[in-house]
C-alpha positions, -999 to 999 in steps of 0.1 A, spaced: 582 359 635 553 372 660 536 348 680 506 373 694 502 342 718 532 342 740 552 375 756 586 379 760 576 381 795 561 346 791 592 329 781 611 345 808 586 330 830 590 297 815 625 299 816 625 310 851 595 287 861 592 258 839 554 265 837 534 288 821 500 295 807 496 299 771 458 308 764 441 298 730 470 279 713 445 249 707 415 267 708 407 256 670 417 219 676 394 214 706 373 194 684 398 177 665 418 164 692 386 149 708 381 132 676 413 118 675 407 102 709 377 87 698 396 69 679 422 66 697 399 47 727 383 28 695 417 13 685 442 16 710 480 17 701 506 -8 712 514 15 747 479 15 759 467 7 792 438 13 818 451 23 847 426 9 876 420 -19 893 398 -42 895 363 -23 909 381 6 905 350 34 895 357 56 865 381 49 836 419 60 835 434 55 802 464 64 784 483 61 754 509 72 737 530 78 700 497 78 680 503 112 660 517 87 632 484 66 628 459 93 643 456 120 614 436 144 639 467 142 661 492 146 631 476 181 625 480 193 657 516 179 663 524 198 627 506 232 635 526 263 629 518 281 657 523 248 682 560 249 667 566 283 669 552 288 709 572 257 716 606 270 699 602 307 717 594 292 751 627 267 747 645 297 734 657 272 700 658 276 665 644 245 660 622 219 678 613 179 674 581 165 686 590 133 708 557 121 716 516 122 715 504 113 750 465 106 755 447 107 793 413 102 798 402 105 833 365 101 835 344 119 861 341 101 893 376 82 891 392 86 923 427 72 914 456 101 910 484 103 886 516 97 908 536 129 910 565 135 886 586 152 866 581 145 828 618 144 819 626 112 830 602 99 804 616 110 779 653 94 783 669 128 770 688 154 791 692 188 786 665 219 793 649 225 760 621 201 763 585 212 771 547 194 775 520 210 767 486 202 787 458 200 768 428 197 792 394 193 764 373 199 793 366 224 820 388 218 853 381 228 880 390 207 906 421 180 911 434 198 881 471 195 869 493 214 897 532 221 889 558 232 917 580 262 901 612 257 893 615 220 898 632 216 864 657 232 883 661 211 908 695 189 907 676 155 912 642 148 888 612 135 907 610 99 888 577 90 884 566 59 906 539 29 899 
C-alpha cells in the first residue's frame, strides 16, 4: 500500500532517529479532535488531573484512555491512514493502539512537562512503539523538543513528578 505521506527516507529516519515529522496526517481531524476535547474537559475520565498548583496561572490538564467513550477520538484512533503511517514507521505488519493521551496547556502557564521518555509509560518493551504529537494549535515557542536517538539509549529517561 502507498502512504503518499511518509518516504522510505522517513522511516529510515525514524528508525535511525526515533523522531520524525509527518506533515498533514491529521490535517482533516483538526476539528474533530478539538471537539473531542471539549468533551473531554466537559467530563473528564477516571485518569484526569490538573497539573498546577495552587495560584499556579494557566491551566495544565491531562487525560488519558478516552478513545472508548469519546467517539471523536475513536475516529481518529481507527483512521486508515493513522494505522498505515504508524505500521511503516515501526516497520510491522500490524499495530495496536495502547492509549489516547489529552494535554491542554493554556497560554500563559509557566509550569513545564518534566522531561522523558514515553516508554516507560507504557510498561511494554521492545522498539516498535511510537506517539504521535498532535499539537491543534500553532507552536512556536516552548514547543515539544526530542533528543535523537534516545530510544537508543541503554537506560530510558523515567519520567519524574
Amino acid at each position: 500500500m502507498k502512504n503518499s505521506l511518509i518516504s522510505k527516507k522517513d522511516i529510515n529516519t525514524f528508525q535511525n532517529d526515533g523522531v520524525v515529522l509527518v506533515k498533514n496526517l491529521f490535517k482533516d481531524y483538526v476539528d474533530i479532535i478539538r471537539a473531542g476535547i471539549e468533551k473531554n474537559l466537559a467530563q473528564p475520565g477516571p485518569f484526569a488531573a490538573e497539573n498546577l498548583n495552587e495560584g499556579d496561572n494557566g491551566r495544565f490538564f491531562d487525560d488519558y484512555c478516552n478513545w472508548q467513550r469519546i467517539d471523536e477520538f475513536r475516529n481518529v484512533v481507527f483512521d486508515k491512514n493513522v494505522a498505515e503511517t504508524a505500521a511503516k514507521l515501526m516497520q510491522s505488519k500490524t499495530v495496536q493502539m495502547f492509549h489516547d493521551h489529552v494535554l491542554v496547556k493554556e497560554a500563559g502557564t509557566l509550569k513545564s512537562t518534566p522531561w522523558h521518555t514515553d516508554g516507560p509509560y507504557y510498561f511494554i518493551k521492545g522498539m516498535k512503539t511510537l506517539s504521535f504529537w498532535v499539537p491543534l494549535d500553532p507552536v512556536k515557542k516552548a514547543t515539544l523538543r526530542m533528543v535523537a536517538r534516545s530510544h537508543k539509549w541503554s537506560k530510558p529517561v523515567l519520567p519524574t513528578r
